[in-house]
C-alpha positions, 0 to 999 in steps of 0.5 A, a space after each residue: 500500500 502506498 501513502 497515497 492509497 492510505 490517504 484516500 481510504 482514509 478520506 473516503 472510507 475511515 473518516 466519515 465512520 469516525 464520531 466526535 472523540 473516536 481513537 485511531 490507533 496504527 502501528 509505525 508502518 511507513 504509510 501511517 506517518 504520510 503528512 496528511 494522515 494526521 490531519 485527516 483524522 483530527 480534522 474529523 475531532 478524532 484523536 490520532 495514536 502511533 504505536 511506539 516501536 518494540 524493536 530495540 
């Protein structure tokens, strides 16, 4: 999947799902960390999580 393809599910698919107050929470895949991503999602009042990595 790339950016952009996250991008757009997001805009089309996820956020019109997502209530006032709604969590997203992704892991540290590369898609997940695109620009926009985070302003989709709080554009919609909804709070945005990224997974801390485990990998040490």
């Amino acid at each position: 999947m790339t950016g952009g393809v996250f991008l757009y599910f997001l805009r089309y698919v996820l956020c019109p799902l997502l209530s006032d107050g709604d969590s997203v929470v992704m892991d540290n895949a590369s898609v997940h960390k695109v620009a926009d991503v985070k302003k989709l999602i709080k554009g919609d009042r909804s709070k945005h999580h990224l997974l801390t990595s485990l990998s040490s």
